[in-house]
ZARO-746448 format. One record per atom (N, C-alpha, C): residue number from 1; residue in one letter; atom name; x, y, z. Coordinates in Angstrom, 2 decimals. Each point is the difference from the previous one (the first is absolute). Example, Ala and Ser with C-alpha at 12.3 -4.5 7.8 and 13.67 -1.06 7.14 Angstrom:
BEGIN
pos=1	code=a	site=N	east=13.19	north=-5.69	up=7.80 .
pos=1	code=a	site=CA	east=-0.89	north=1.19	up=0.00 .
pos=1	code=a	site=C	east=0.90	north=1.20	up=0.00 .
pos=2	code=s	site=N	east=-0.35	north=1.05	up=-0.72 .
pos=2	code=s	site=CA	east=0.82	north=1.19	up=0.06 .
pos=2	code=s	site=C	east=-0.77	north=1.09	up=0.73 .
//
This chain:
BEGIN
pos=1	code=x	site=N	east=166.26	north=40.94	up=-35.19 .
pos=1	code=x	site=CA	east=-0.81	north=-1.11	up=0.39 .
pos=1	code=x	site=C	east=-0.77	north=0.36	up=1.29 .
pos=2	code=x	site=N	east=0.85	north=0.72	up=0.91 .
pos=2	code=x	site=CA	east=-1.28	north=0.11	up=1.31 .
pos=2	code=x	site=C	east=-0.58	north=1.43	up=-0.18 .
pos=3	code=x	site=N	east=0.08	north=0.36	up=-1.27 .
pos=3	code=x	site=CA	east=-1.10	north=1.29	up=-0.25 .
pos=3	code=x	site=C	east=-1.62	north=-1.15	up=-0.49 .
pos=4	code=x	site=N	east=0.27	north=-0.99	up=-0.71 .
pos=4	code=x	site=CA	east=-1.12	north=-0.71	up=-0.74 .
pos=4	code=x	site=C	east=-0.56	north=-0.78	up=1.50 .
pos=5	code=x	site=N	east=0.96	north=-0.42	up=0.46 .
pos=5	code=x	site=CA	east=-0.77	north=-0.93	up=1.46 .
pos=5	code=x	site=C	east=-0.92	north=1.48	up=0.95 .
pos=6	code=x	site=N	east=0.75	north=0.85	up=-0.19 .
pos=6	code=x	site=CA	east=-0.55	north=1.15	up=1.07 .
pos=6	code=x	site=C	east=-1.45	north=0.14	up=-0.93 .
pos=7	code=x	site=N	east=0.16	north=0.05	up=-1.12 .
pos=7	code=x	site=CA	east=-1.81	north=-0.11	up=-0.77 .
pos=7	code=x	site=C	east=-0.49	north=-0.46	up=-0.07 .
pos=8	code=x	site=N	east=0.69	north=-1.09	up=0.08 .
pos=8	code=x	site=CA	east=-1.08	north=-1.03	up=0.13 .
pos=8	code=x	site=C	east=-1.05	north=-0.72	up=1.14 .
pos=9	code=x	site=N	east=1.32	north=0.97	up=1.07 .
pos=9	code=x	site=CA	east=-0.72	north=-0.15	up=1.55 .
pos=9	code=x	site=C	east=-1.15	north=1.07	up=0.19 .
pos=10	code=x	site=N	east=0.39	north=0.60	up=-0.71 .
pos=10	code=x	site=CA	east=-1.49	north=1.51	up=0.42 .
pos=10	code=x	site=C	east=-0.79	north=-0.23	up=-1.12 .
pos=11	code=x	site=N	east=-0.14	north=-0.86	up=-1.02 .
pos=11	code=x	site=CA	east=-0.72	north=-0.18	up=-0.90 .
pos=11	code=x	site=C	east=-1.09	north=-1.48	up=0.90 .
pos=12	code=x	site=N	east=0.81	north=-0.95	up=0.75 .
pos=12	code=x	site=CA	east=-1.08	north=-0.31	up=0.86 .
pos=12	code=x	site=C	east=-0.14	north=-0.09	up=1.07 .
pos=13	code=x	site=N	east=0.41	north=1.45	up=0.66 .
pos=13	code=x	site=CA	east=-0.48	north=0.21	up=1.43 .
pos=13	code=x	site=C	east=-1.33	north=1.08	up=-0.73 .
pos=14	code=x	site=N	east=0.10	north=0.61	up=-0.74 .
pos=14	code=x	site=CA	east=-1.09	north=0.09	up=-0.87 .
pos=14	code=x	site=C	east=-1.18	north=-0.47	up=-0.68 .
pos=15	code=x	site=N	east=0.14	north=-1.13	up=-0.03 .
pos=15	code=x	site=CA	east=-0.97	north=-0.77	up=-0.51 .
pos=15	code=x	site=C	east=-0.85	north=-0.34	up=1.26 .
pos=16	code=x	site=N	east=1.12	north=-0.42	up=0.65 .
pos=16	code=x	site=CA	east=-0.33	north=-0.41	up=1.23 .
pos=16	code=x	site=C	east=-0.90	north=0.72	up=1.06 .
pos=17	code=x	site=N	east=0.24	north=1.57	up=0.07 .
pos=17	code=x	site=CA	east=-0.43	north=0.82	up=0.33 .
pos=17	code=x	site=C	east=-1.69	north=0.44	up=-0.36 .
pos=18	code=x	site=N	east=0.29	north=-0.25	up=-1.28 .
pos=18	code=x	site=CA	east=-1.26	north=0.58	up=-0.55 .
pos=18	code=x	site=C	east=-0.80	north=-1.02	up=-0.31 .
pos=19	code=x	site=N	east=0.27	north=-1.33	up=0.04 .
pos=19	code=x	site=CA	east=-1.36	north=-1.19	up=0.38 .
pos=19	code=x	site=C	east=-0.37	north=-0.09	up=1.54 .
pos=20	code=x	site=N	east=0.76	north=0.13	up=0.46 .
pos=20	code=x	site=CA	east=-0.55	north=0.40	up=1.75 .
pos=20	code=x	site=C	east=-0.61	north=0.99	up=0.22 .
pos=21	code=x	site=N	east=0.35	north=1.36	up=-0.59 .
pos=21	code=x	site=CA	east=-1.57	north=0.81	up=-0.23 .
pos=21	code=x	site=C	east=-1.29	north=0.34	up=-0.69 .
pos=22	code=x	site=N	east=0.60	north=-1.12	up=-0.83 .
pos=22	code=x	site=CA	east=-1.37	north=-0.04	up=-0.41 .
pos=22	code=x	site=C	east=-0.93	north=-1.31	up=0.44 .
pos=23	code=x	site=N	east=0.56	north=-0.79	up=1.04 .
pos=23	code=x	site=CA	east=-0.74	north=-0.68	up=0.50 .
pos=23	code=x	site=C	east=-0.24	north=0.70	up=0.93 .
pos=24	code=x	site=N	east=0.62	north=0.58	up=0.62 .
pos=24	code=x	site=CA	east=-0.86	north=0.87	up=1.09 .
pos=24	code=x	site=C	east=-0.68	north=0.73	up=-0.13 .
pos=25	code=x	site=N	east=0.04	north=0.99	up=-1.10 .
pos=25	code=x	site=CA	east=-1.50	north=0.43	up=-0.79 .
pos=25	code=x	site=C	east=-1.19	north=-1.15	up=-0.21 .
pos=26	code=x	site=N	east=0.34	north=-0.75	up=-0.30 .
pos=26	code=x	site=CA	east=-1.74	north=-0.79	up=-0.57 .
pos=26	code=x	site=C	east=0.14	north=-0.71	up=1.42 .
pos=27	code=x	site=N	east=0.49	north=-0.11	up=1.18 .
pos=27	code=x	site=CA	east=-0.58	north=-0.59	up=1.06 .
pos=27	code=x	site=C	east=-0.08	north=0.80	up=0.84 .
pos=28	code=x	site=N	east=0.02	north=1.32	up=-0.14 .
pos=28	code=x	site=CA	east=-0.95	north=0.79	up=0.93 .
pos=28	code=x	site=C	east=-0.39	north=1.11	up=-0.77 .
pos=29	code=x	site=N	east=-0.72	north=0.92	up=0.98 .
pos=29	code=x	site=CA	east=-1.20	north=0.52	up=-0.82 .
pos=29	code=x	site=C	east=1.12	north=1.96	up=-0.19 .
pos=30	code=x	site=N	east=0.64	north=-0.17	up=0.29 .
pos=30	code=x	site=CA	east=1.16	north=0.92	up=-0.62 .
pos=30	code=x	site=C	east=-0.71	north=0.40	up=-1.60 .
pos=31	code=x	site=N	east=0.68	north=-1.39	up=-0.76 .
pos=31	code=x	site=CA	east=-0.49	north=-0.06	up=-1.13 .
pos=31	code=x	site=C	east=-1.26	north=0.59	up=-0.62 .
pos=32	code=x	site=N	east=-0.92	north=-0.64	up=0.61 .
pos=32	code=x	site=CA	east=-1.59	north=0.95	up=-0.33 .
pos=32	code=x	site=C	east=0.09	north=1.21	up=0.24 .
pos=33	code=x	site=N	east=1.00	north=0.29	up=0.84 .
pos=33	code=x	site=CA	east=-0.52	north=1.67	up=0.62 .
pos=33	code=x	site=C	east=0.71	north=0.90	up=-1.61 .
pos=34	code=x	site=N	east=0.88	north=-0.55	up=-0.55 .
pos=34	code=x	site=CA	east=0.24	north=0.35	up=-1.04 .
pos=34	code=x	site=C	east=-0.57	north=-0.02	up=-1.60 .
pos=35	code=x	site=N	east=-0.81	north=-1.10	up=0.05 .
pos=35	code=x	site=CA	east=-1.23	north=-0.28	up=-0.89 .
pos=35	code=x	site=C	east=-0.79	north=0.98	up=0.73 .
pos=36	code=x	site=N	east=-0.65	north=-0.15	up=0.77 .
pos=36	code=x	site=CA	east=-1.27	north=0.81	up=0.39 .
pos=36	code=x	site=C	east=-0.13	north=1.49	up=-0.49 .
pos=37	code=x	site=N	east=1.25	north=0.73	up=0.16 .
pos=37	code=x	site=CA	east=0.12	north=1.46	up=-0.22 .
pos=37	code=x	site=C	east=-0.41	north=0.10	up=-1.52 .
pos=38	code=x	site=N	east=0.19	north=-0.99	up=-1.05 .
pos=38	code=x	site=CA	east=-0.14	north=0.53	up=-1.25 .
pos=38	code=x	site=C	east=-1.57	north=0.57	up=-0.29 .
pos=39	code=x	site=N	east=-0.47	north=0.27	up=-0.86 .
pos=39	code=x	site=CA	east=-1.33	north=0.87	up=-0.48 .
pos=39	code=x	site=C	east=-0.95	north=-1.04	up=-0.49 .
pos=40	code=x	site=N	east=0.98	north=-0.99	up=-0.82 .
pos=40	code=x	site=CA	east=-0.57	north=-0.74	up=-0.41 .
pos=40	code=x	site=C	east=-0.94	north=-1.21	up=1.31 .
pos=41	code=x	site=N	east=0.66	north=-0.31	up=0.71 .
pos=41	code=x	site=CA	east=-0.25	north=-0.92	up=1.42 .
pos=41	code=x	site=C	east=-0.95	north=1.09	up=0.80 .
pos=42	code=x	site=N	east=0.07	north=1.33	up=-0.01 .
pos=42	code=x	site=CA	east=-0.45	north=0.66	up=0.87 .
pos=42	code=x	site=C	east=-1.69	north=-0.10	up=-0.54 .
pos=43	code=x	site=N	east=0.07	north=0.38	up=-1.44 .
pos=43	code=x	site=CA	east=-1.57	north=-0.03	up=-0.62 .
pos=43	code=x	site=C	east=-0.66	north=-1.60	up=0.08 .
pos=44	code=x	site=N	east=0.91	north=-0.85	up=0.06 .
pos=44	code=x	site=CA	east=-1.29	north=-1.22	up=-0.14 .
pos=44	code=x	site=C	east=0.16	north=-0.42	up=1.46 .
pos=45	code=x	site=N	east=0.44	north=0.62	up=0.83 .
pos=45	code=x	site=CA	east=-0.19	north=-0.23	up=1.74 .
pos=45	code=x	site=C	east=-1.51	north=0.66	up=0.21 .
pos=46	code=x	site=N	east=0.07	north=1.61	up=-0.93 .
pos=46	code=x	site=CA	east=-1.29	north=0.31	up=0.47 .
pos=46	code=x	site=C	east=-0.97	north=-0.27	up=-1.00 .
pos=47	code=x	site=N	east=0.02	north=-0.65	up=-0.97 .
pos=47	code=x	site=CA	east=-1.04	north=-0.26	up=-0.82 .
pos=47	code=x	site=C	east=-0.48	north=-1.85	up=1.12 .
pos=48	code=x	site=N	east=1.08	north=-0.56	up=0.55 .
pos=48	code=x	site=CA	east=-0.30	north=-1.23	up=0.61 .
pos=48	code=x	site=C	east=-0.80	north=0.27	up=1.02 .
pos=49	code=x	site=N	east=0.05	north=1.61	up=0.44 .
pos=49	code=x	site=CA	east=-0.78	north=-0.37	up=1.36 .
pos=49	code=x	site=C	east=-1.00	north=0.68	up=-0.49 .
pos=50	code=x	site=N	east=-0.49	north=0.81	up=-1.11 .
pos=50	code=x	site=CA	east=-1.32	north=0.67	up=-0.25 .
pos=50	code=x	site=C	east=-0.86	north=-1.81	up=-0.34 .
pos=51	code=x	site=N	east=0.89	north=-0.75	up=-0.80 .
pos=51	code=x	site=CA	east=-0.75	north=-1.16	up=-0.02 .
pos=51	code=x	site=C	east=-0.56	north=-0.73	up=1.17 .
pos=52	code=x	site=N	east=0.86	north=-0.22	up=0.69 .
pos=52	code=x	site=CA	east=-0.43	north=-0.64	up=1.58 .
pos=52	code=x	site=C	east=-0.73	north=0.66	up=0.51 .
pos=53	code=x	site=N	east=-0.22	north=1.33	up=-0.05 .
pos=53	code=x	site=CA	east=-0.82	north=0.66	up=0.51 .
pos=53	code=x	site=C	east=-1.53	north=0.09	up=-0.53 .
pos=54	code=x	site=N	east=0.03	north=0.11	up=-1.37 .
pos=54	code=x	site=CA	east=-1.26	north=-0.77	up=-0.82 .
pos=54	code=x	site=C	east=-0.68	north=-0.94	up=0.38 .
pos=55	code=x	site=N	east=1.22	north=-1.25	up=-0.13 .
pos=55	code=x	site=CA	east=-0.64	north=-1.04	up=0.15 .
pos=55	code=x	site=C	east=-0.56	north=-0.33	up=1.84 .
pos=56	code=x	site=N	east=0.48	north=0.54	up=0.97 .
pos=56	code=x	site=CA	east=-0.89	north=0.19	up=1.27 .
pos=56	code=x	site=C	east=-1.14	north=0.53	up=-0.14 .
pos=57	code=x	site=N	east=-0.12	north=0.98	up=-0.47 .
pos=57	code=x	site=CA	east=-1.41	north=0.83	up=-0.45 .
pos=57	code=x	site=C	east=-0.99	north=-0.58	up=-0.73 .
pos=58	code=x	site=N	east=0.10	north=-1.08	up=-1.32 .
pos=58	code=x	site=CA	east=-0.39	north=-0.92	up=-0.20 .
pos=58	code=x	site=C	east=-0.43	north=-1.48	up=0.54 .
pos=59	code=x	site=N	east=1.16	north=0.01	up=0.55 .
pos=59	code=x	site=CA	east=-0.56	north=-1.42	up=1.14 .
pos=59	code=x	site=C	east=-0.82	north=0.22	up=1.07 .
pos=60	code=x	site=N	east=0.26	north=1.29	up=0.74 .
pos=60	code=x	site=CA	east=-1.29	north=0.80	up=1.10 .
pos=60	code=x	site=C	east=-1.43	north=-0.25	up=-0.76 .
pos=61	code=x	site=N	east=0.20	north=0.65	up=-1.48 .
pos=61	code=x	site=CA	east=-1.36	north=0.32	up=-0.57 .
pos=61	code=x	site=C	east=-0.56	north=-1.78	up=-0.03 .
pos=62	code=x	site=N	east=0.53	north=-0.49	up=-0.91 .
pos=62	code=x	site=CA	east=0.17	north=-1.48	up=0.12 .
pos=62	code=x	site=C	east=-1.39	north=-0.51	up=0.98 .
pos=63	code=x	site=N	east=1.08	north=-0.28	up=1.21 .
pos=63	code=x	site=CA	east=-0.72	north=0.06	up=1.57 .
pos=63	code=x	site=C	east=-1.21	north=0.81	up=-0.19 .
pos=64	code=x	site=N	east=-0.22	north=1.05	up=-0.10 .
pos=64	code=x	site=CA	east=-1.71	north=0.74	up=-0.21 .
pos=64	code=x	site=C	east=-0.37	north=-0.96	up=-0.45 .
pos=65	code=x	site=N	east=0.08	north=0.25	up=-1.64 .
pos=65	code=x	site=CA	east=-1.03	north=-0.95	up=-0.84 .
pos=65	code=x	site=C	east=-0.27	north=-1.15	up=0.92 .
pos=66	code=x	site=N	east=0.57	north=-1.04	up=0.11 .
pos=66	code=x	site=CA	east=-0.27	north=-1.02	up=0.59 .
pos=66	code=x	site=C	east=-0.27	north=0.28	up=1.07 .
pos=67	code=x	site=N	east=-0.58	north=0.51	up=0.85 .
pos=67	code=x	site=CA	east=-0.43	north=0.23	up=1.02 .
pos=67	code=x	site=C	east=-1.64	north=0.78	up=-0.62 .
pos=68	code=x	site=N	east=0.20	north=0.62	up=-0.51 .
pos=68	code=x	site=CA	east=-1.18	north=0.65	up=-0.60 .
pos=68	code=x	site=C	east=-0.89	north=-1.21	up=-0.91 .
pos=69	code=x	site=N	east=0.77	north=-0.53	up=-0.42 .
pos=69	code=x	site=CA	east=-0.63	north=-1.37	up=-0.68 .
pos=69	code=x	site=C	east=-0.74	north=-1.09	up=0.82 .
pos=70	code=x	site=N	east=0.76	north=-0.19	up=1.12 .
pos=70	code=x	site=CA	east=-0.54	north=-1.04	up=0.88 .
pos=70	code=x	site=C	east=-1.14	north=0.27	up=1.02 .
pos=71	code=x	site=N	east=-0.42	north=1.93	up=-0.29 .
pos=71	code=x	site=CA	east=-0.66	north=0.47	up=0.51 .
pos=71	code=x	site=C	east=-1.56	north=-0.05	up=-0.62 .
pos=72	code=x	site=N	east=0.65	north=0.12	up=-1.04 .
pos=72	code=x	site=CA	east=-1.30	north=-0.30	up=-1.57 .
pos=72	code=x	site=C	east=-0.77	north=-1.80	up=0.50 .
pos=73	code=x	site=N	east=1.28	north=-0.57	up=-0.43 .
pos=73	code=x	site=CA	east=-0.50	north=-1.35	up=-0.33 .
pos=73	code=x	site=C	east=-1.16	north=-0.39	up=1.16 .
pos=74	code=x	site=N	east=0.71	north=0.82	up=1.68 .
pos=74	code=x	site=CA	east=-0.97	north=-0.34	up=1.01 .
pos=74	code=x	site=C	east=-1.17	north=0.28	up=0.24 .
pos=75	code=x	site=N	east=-0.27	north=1.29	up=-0.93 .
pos=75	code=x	site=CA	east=-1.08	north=0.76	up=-0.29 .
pos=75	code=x	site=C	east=-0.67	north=-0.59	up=-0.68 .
pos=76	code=x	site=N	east=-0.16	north=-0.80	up=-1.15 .
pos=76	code=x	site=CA	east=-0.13	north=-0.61	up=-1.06 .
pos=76	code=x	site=C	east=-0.70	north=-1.21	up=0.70 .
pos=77	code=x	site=N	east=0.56	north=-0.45	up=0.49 .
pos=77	code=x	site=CA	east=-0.01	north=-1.35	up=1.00 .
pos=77	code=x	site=C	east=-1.20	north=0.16	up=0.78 .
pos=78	code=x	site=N	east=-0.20	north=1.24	up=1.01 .
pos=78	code=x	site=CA	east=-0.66	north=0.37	up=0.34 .
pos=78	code=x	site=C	east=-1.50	north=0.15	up=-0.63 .
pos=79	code=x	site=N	east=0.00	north=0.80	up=-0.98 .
pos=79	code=x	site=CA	east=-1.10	north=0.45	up=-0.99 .
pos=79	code=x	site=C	east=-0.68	north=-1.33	up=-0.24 .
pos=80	code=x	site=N	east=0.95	north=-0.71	up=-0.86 .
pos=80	code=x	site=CA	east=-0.32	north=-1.85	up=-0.22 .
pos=80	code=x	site=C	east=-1.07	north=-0.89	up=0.59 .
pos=81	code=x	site=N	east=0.85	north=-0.05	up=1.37 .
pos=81	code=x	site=CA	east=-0.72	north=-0.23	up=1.19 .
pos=81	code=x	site=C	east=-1.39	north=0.10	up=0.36 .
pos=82	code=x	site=N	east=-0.26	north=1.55	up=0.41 .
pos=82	code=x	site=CA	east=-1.22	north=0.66	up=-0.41 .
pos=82	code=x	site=C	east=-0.88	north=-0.31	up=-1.16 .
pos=83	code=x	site=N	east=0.36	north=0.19	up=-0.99 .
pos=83	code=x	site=CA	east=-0.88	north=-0.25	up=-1.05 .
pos=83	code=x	site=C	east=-0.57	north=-0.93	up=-0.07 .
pos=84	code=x	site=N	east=0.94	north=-1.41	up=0.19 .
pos=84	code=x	site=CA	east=-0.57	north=-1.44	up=0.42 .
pos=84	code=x	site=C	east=-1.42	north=0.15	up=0.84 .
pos=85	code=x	site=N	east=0.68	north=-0.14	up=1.11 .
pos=85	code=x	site=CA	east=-0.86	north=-0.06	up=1.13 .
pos=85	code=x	site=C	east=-0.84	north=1.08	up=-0.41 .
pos=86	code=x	site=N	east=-0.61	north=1.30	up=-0.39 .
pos=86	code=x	site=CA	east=-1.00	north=0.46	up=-0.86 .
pos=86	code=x	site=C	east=-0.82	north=-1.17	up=-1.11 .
pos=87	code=x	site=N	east=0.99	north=-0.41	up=-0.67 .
pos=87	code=x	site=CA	east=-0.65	north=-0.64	up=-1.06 .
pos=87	code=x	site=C	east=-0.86	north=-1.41	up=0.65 .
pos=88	code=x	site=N	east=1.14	north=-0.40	up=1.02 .
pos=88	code=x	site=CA	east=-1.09	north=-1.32	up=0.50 .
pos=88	code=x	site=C	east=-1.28	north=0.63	up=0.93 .
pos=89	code=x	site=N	east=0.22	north=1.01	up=0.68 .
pos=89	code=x	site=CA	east=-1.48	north=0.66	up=0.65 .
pos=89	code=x	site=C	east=-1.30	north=0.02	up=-0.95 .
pos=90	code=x	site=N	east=0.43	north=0.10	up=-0.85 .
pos=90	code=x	site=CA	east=-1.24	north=0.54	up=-1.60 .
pos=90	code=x	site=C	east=-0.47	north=-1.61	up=-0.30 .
pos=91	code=x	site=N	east=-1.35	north=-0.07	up=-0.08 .
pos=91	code=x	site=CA	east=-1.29	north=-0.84	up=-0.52 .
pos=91	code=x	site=C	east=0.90	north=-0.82	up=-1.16 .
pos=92	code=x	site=N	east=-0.14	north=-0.81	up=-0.07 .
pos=92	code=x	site=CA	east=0.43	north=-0.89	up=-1.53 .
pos=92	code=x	site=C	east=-0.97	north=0.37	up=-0.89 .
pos=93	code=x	site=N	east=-1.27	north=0.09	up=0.29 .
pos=93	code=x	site=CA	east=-0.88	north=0.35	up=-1.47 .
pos=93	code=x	site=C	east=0.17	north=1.18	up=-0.01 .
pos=94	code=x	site=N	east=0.30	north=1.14	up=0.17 .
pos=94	code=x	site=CA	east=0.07	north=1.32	up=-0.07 .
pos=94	code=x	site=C	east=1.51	north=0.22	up=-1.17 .
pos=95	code=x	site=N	east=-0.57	north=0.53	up=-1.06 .
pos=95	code=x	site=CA	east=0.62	north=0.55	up=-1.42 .
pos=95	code=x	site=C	east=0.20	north=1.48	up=0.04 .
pos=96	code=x	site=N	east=1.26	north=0.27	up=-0.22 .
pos=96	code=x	site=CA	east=0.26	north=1.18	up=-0.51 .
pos=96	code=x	site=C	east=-0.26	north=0.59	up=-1.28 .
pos=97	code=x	site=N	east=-0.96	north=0.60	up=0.36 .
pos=97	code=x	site=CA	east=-0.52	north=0.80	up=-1.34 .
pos=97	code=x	site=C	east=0.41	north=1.46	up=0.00 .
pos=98	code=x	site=N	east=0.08	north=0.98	up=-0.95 .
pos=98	code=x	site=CA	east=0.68	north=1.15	up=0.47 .
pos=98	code=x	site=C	east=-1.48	north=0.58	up=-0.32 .
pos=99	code=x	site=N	east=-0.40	north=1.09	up=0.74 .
pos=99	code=x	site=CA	east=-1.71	north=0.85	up=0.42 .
pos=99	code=x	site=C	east=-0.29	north=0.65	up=-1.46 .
pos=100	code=x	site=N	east=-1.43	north=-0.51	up=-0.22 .
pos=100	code=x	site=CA	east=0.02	north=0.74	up=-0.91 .
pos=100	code=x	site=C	east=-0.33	north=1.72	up=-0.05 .
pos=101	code=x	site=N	east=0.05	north=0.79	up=-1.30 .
pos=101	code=x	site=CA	east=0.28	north=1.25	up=-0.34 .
pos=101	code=x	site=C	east=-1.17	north=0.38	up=0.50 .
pos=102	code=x	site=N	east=0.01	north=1.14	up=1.23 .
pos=102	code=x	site=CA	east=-1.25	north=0.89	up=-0.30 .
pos=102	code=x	site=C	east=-0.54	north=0.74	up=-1.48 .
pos=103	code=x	site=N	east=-1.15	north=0.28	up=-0.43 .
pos=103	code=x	site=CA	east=0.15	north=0.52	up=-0.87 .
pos=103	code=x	site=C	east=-0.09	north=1.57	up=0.06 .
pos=104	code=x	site=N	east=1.14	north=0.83	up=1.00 .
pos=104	code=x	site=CA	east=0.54	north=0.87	up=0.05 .
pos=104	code=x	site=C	east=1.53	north=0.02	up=-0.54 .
pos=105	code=x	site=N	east=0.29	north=-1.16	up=0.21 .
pos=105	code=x	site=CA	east=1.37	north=-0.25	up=-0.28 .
pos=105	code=x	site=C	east=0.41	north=0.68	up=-1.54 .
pos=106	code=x	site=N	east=1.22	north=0.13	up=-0.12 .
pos=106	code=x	site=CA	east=0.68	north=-0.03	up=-1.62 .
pos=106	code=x	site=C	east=0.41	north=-1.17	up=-0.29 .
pos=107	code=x	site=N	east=0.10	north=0.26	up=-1.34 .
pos=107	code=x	site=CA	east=0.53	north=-1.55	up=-0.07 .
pos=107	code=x	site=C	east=1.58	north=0.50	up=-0.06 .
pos=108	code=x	site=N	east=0.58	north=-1.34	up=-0.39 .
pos=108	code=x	site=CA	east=1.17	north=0.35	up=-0.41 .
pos=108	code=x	site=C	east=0.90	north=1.01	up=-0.67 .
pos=109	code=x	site=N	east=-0.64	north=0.55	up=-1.30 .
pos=109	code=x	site=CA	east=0.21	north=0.52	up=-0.76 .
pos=109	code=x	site=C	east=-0.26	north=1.52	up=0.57 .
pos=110	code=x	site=N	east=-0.68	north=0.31	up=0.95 .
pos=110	code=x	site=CA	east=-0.35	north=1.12	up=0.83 .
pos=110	code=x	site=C	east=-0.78	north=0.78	up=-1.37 .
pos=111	code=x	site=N	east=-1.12	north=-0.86	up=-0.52 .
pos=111	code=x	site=CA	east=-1.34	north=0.50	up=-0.69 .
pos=111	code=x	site=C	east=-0.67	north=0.44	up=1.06 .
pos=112	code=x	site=N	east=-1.39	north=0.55	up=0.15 .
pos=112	code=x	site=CA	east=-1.04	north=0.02	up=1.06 .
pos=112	code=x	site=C	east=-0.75	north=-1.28	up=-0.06 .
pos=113	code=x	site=N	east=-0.78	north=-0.72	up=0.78 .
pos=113	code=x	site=CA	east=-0.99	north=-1.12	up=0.00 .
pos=113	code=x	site=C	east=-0.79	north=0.43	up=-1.25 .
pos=114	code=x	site=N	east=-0.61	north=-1.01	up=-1.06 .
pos=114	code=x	site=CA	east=-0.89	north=0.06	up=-0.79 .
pos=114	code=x	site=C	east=-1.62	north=-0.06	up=1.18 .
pos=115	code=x	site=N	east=-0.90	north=0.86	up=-0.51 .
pos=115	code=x	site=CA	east=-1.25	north=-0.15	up=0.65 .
pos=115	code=x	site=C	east=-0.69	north=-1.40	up=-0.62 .
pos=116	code=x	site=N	east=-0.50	north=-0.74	up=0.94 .
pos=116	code=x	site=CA	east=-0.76	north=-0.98	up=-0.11 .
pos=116	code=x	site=C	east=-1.56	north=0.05	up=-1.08 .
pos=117	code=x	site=N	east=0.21	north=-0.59	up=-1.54 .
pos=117	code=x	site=CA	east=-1.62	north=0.85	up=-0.74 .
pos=117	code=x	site=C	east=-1.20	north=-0.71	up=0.71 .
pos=118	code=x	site=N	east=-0.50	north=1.33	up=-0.48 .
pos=118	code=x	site=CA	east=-1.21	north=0.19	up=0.53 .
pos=118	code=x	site=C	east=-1.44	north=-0.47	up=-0.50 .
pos=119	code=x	site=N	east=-0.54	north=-0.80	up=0.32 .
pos=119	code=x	site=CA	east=-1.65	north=-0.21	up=-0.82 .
pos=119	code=x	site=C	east=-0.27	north=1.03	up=-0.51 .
pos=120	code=x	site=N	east=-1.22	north=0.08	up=-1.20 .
pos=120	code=x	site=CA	east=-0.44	north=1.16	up=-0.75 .
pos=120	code=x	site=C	east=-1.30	north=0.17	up=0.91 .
pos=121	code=x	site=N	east=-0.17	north=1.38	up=0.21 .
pos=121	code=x	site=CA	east=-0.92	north=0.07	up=0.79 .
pos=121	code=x	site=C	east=-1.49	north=-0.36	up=-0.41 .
pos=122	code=x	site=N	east=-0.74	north=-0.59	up=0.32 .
pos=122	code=x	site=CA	east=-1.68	north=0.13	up=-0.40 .
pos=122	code=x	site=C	east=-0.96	north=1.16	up=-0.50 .
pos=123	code=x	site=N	east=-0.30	north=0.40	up=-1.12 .
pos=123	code=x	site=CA	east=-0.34	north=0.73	up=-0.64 .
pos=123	code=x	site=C	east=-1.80	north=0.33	up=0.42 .
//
């Protein structure tokens, strides 16, 4: 009988034992240091930081664009501006017509000018 009590005492100073370390594993970082070493934890540590590292490089670029954008729009803004105030300087009766063709010009088709006919001369 005190062989079964003696087992039953190290069966839970045992138990006992080994839920107290393993709470002390998951409440301190002991534990991780033992996760961490595997291959598996080791590759998506560095695949996590090639990502983070991406995504800074992206958010920098990010920042360009929009900065490069707001550089446009001011430009734009600018041009706008101008053009107005051009357009109100200009005559109200004054039409834009586009000049007509010398007749040196080509035409479109990059033929030569047809010569203008000629009267028949007086005989």
């Amino acid at each position: 009988m005190r062989s079964v009590m003696q087992f039953l005492f190290a069966l839970l100073l045992g138990v006992l034992l080994g839920a107290g370390g393993t709470v002390y594993l998951i409440q301190s970082d002991a534990g991780n240091l033992l996760v961490r070493r595997t291959d598996v934890v080791q590759d998506l540590q560095r695949r996590l930081d090639g990502a983070e590292e991406q995504r800074n490089v992206l958010s920098r670029q990010l920042e360009d664009v929009v900065t490069r954008a707001g550089r446009m729009e001011q430009a734009f803004t600018d041009l706008e501006r101008r053009f107005r105030a051009m357009d109100a300087d200009r005559p109200t009766g004054a039409v834009d017509r586009p000049a007509a063709p010398s007749p040196t010009d080509r035409s479109a088709t990059g033929a030569p000018p047809t010569a203008a006919p000629t009267a028949p001369a007086d005989r």
